[in-house]
C-alpha positions as CSV (number, residue, x, y, z in Angstrom):
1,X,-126.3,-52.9,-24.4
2,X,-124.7,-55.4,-26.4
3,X,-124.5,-58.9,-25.3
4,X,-122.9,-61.9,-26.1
5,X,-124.2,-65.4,-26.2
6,X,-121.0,-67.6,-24.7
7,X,-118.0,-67.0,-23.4
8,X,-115.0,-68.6,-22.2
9,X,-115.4,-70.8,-18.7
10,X,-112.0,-69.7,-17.3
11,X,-111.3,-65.7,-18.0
12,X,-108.1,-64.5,-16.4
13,X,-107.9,-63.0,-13.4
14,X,-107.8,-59.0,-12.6
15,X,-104.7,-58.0,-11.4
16,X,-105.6,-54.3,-11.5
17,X,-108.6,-55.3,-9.2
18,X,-106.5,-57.3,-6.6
19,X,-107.1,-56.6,-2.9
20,X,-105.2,-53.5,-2.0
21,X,-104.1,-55.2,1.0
22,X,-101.9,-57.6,-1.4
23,X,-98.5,-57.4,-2.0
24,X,-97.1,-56.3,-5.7
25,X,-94.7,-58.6,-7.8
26,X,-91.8,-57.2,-5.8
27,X,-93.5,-58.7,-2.3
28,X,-93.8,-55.0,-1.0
29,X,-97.4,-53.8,-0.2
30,X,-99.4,-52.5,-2.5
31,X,-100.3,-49.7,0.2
32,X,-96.9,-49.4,1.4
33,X,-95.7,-45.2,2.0
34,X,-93.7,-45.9,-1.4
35,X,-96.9,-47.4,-3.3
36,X,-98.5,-45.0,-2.0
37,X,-96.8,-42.1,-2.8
38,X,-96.4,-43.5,-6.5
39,X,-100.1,-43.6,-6.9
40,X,-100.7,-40.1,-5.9
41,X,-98.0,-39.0,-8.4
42,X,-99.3,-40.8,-11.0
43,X,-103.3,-40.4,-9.9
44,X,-106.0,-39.1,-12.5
45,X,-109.2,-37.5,-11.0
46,X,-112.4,-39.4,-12.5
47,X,-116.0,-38.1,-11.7
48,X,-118.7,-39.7,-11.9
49,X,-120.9,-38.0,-14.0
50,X,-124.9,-38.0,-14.1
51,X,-127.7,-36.2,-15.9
52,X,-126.7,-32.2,-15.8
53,X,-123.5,-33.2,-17.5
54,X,-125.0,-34.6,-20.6
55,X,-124.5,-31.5,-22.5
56,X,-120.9,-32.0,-21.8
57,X,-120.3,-35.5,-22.4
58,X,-122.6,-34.7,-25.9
59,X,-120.1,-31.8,-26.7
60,X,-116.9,-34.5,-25.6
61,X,-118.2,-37.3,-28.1
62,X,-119.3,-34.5,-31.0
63,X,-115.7,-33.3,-31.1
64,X,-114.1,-36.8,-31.8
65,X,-113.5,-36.6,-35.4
66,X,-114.7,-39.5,-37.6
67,X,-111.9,-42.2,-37.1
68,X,-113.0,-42.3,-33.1
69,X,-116.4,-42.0,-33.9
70,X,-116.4,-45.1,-35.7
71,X,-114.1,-47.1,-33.2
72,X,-116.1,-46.1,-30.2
73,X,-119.3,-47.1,-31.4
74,X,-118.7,-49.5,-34.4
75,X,-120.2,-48.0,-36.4
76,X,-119.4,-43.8,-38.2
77,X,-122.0,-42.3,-35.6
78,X,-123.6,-38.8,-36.9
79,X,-124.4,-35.8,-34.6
80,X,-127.6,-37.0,-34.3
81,X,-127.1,-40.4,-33.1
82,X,-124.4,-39.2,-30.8
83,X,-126.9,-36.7,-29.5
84,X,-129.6,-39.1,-29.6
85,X,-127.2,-41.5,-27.1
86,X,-126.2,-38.4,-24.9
87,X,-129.9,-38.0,-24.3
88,X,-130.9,-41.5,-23.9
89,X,-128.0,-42.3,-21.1
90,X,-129.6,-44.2,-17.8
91,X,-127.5,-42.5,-15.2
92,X,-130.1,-44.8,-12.1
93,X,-128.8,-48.2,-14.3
94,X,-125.5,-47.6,-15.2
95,X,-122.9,-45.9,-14.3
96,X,-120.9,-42.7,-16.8
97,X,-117.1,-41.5,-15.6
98,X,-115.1,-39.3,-16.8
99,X,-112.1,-37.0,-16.7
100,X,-112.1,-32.8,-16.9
101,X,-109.0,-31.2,-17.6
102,X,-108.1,-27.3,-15.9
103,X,-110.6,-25.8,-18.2
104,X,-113.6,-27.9,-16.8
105,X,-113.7,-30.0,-20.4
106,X,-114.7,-33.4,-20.4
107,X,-111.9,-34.7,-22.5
108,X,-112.4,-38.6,-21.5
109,X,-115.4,-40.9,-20.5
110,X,-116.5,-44.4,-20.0
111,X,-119.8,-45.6,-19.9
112,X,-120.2,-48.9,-18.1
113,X,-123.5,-50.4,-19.0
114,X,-125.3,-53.1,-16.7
115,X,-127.7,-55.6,-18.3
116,X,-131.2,-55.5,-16.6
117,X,-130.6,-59.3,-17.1
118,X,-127.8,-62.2,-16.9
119,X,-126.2,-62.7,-20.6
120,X,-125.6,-65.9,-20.0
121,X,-128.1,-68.6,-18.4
122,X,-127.4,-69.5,-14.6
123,X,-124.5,-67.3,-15.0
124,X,-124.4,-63.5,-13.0
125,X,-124.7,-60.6,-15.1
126,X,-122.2,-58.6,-16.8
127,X,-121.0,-55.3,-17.3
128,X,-119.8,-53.5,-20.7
129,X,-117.7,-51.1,-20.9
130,X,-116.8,-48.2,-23.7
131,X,-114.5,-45.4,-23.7
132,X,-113.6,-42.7,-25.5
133,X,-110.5,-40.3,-25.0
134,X,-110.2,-36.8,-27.0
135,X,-107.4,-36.7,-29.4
136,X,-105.5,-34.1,-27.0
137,X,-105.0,-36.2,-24.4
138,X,-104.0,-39.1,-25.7
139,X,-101.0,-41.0,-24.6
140,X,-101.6,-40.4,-20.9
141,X,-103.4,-44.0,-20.1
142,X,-106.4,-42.2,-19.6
143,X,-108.2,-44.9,-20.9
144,X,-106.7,-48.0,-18.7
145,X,-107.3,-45.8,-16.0
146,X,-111.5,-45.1,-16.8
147,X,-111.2,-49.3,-17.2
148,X,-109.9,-49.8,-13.7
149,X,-112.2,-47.7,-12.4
150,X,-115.0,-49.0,-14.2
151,X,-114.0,-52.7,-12.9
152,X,-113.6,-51.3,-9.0
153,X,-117.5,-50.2,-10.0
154,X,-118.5,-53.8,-11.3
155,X,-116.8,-55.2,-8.7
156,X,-118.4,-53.4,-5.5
157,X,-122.1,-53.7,-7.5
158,X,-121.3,-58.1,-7.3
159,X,-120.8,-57.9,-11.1
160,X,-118.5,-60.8,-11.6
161,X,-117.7,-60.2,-15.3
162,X,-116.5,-57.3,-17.6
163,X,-117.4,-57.3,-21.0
164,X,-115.9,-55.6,-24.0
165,X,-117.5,-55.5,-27.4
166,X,-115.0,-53.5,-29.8
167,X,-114.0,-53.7,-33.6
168,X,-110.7,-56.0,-34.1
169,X,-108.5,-53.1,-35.5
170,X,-109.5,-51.0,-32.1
171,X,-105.6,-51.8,-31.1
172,X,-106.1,-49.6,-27.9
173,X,-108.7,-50.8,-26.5
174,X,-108.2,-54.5,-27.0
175,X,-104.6,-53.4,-25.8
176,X,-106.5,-51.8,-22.2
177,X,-108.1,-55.4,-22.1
178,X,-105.3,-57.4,-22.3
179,X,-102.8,-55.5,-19.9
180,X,-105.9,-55.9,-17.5
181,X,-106.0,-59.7,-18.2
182,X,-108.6,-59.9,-20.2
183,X,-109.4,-63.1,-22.3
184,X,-109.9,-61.5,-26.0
185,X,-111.4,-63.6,-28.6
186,X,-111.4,-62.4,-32.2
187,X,-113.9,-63.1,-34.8
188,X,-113.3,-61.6,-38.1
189,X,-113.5,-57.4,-37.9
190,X,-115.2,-57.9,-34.2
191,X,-113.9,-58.6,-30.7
192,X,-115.0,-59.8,-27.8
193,X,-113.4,-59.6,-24.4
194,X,-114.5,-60.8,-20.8
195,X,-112.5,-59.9,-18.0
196,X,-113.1,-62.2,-14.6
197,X,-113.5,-59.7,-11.3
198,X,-112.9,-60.5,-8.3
199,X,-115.3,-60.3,-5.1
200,X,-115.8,-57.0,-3.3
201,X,-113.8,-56.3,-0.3
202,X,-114.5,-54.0,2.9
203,X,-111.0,-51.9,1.1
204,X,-112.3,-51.9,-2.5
205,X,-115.1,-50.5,-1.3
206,X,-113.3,-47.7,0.9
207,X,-110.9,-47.1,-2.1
208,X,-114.1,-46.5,-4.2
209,X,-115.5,-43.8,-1.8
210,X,-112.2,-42.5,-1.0
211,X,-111.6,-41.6,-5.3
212,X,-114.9,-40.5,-6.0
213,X,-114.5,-38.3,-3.1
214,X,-110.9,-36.7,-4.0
215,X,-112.0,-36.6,-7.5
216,X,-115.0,-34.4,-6.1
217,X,-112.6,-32.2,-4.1
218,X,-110.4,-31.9,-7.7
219,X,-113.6,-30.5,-10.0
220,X,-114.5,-28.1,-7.1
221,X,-110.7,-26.5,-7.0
222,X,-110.7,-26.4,-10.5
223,X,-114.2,-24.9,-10.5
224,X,-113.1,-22.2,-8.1
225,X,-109.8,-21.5,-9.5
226,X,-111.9,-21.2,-13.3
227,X,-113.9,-18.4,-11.6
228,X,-111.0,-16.6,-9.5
229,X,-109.3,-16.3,-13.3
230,X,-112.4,-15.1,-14.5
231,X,-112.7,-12.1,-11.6
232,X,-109.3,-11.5,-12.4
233,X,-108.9,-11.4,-15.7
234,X,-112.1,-9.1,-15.2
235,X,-110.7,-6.9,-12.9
236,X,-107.7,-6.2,-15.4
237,X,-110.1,-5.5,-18.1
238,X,-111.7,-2.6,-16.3
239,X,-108.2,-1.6,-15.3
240,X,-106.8,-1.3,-18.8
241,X,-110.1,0.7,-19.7
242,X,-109.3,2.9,-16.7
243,X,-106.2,3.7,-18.0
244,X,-106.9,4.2,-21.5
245,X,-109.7,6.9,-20.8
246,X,-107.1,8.5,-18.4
247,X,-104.6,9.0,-21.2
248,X,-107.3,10.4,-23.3
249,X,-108.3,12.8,-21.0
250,X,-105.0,14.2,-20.5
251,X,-104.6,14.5,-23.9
């Protein structure tokens, strides 16, 4: 994990990581039927992933072509050293989300990484995050979503920091930072950003259990409806077989 020596004294606030109990800028509740019902509309399924999936999330970050490659890790990562971080992922430490379309693919992940240690002296320790969206799926704020629920993480662990370390022309990532109220501080072709979390609350920590359990409920449906297609399309395979020995036989 990379970590920075200094950082500011006064980083903004979270507004993504607010009490859900708050009101929004228009003074209604955040948790209001309306609110409510706008969240579900708009709500992406995030898993938490751990070690059985590290064939998949190896597979997601082979497939990013070389432009992403370099972004994500700062550096133009071969298949080897992207296998060689697959593999080397400490799923007890930290903690690796991520987002499946219908066809069970991994096409988005986040890896927040905890220091074993504070960063800073006297001050807690913080959290880095990196993302990574496939090329497919871009455009659908997949990745500010993997960043608010990597904070809601970092927050209910009593991490009171998020930290980004990114490459200045990584526009959409510093961009994630920002709209989250990050401070961002630029030094020549490297960024840093540290984002201030709030303390844990009795409902961030329900909201927590209450995604990772729909977004449970979402892979299993998806799992089942993936092998219902299969037995179908299956079943209509035999069929057509069926029928094309029965018009040879009559002929």
């Amino acid at each position: 994990m990379k970590t920075t020596p200094s950082a500011p004294n006064d980083p903004a606030a979270d507004p993504a990581g607010a009490d859900p109990q708050a009101a929004s800028p228009n003074g209604a509740p955040l948790w209001s039927p309306t609110a409510a019902f706008g969240r579900l509309s708009s709500w992406v399924p995030i898993r938490s992933l751990a070690r059985r999936h590290r064939h998949r999330i190896a597979q997601h970050l082979l497939l990013l072509n070389d432009r992403d490659r370099y972004l994500r890790f700062g550096y133009p990562a071969s298949d080897e050293q992207i296998s060689r971080y697959a593999m080397a992922l400490d799923f007890e430490r930290d903690e690796v989300l991520g987002i499946f379309n219908r066809r069970l693919e991994l096409v988005s992940m986040a890896h927040l990484a905890y220091a074993p240690r504070p960063q800073r002296a006297g001050q807690p320790a913080m959290a880095e995050f990196g993302v990574s969206v496939s090329q497919q799926v871009r455009g659908r704020g997949f990745g500010a979503r993997l960043f608010e629920r990597a904070a809601l993480h970092a927050r209910n662990r009593g991490i009171d920091t998020l930290f980004i370390h990114a490459l200045s022309e990584n526009g959409a990532m510093l961009k994630i930072a920002r709209n989250a109220g990050a401070t961002v501080e630029r030094d020549g072709s490297e960024s840093e950003a540290w984002l201030r979390l709030p303390p844990d609350t009795v409902s961030s920590h329900v909201g927590e259990a209450v995604e990772r359990h729909l977004a449970e409920l979402d892979f299993q449906f998806k799992r089942h409806v993936r092998v219902f297609g299969d037995i179908l399309d299956g079943v209509a395979e035999v069929k057509s077989k069926l029928e094309s020995g029965g018009k040879a036989a009559e002929h």
